[in-house]
N, C-alpha and C positions, 0 to 999 in steps of 0.2 A: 251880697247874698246870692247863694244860686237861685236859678229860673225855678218859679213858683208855679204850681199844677194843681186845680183844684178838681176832686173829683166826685160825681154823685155816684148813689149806687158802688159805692167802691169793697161791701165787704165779701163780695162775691162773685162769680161770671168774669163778664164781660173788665168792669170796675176792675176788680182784685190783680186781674192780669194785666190791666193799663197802668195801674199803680205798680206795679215791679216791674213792669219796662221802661218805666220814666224813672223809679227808683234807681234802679240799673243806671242809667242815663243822668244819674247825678242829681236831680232835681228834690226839691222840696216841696211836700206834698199838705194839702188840703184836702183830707177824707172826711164824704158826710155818707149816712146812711139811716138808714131807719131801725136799722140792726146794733144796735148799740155793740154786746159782747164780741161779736164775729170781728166789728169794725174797730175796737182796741184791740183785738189779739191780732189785725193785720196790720197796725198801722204800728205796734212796739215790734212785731218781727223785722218792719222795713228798717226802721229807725234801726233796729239793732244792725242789719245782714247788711247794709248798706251807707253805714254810718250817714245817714240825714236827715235834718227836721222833719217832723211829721205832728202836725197839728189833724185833731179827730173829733169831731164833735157829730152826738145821734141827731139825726132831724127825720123830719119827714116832710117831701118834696111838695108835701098840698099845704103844709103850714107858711105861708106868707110870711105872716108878722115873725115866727121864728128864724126865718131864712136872712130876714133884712136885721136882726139882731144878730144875729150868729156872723154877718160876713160886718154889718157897721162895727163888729167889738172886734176883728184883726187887729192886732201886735199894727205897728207900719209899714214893719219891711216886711210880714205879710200880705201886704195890700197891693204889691206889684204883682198881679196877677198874671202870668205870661200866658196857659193854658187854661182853658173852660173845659174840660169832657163832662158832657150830662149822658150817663149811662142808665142811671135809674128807670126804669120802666118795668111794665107790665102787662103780661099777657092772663086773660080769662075767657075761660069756657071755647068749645066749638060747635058753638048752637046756630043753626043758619038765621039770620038777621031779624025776621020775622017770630022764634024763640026765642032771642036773648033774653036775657033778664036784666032789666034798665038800674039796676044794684051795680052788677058789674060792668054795665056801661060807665056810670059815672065814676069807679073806680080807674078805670082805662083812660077816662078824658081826664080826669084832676092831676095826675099823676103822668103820663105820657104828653101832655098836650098842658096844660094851666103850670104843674111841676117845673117843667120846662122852663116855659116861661117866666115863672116866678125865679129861680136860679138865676137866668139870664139877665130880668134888670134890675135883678138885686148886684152884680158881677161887673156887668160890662157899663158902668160908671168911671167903675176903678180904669178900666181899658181904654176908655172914652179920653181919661185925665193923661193917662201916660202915651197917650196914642199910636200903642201897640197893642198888639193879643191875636190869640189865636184860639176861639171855639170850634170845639167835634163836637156835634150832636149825631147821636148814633139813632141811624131810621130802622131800614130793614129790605129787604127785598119785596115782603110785601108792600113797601111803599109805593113800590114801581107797580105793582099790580095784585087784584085783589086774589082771593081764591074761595073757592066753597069753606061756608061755614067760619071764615074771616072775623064776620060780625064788626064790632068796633074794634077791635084790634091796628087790620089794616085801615080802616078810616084815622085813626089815629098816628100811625105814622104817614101815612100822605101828608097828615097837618104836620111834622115833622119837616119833611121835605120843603114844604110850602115854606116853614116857617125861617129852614134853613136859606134859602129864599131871598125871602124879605130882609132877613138879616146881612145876609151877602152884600146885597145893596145899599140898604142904609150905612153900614159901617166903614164902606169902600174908603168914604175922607178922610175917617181917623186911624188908618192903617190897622186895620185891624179882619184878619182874614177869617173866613166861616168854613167848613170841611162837615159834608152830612157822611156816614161811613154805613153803608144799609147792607151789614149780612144777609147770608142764606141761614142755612141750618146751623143752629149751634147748640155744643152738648154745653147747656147748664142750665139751672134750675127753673130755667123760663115752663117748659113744659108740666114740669110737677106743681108747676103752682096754677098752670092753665088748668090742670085735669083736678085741681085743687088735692093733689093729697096723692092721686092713684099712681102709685108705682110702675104699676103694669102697664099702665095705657101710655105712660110717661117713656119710657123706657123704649115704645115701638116706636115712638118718632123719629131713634134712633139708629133701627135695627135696618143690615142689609144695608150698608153704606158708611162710609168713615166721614164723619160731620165736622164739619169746624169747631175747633178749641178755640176758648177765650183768646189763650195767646197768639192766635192767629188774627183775631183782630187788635192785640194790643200791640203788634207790630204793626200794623197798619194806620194804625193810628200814629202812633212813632216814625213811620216815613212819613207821615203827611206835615207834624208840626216841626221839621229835622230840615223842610226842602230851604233853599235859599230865600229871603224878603221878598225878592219878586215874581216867588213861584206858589199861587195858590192851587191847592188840591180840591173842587168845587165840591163832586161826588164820586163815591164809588160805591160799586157793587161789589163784593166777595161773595163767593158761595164755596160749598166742598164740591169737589170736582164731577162728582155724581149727580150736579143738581143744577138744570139746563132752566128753572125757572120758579118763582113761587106755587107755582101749580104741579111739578114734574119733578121726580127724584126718582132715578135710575136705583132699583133694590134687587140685591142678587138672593137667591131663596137661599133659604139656610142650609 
């Protein structure tokens, strides 16, 4: 069987473009998402455009108990997981820290941070058994630092980072390599869901500067799990070329 790719968050962004560059690249895919219809109409395009397995089931990243049933019920030859991407996350509000609303905090931590996690030891067992693998967990640039009105957002991929981390280390014996990949700006739906809904406001994150596309990280992701056995890719940073930090984005007036 071909090399196996599981991916969270896959029917959209960041996901949907990792899953057609691994698709491209021959691989058999493992789509979860919280999106049910989006995440069958991409997982029968791949299977069709690309002639390859494509297993798809809805979940959501804070459900535990469903995570460890949905990965214990794999087919066998399923079960050789070669790739982890945990792309799933979320961004809410830009209220300075002392605003927030502790709603959307714990939205941010279950999912960004606990999500995570759960995915990962529900996964890397299988990885542990075959003594190979290879996890992306995708942080951010705010990982590396924070910025005004952050909130939990960037506290949540620091633990990212962090966790990418610990992971690195523990896993060193079983040959199994860890890769954090922490964009800059990128045009997809993260912001319409931060500003919950507002088009408009959505929209200016983008304006005055050409942002990174998804497929600009699902390339990146695909040089990192591509390099040879004894070349791990620890972290990177991507940004659009306009954008010299989490705090700073060169915008030219309209």
């Amino acid at each position: 069987m071909s090399k196996v790719a599981l991916i969270t968050g896959a029917s959209s962004g960041i996901g949907r473009a990792t899953a057609t560059r691994l698709a491209q690249a021959k691989y058999n895919l493992i789509l979860l998402d919280v999106a049910e219809a989006p995440l069958k109409e991409v997982a029968q395009n791949l299977a069709k455009k690309f002639k390859i397995k494509v297993l798809s089931e809805a979940l959501d990243v804070r459900d535990r108990a469903r995570i460890n049933t949905v990965i214990d019920s794999l087919p066998k030859p399923w079960q050789k997981i070669d790739v982890l991407v945990n792309c799933a996350g979320v961004a809410l509000s830009r209220s300075p820290l002392h605003e927030g609303d502790p709603a959307d905090w714990d939205i941010m931590i279950d999912i960004n941070i606990k999500g995570m996690l759960y995915i990962f030891r529900a996964v890397v067992p299988l990885m542990i058994k075959q003594n190979s693998g290879h996890i992306i967990n995708i942080g951010s640039i705010t990982g590396k630092e924070t910025y005004p009105a952050g909130s939990v957002y960037s506290i949540t991929k620091h633990a990212t980072i962090a966790m990418s981390n610990s992971m690195r280390m523990d896993l060193i014996p079983f040959g199994i390599k860890v890769t954090t990949i922490n964009p800059g700006r990128v045009a997809t739906k993260l912001s319409l869901v931060r500003y919950k809904g507002d088009k408009e406001r959505a929209a200016g994150d983008y304006q005055g500067f050409e942002p990174l596309q998804p497929e600009d990280i699902a390339e990146t992701i695909y040089f990192a799990v591509t390099r040879p056995k004894h070349v791990n890719i620890h972290d990177v940073v991507v940004t659009p070329a306009a954008q010299a930090g989490a705090n700073y984005i060169f915008k030219r007036a309209p």
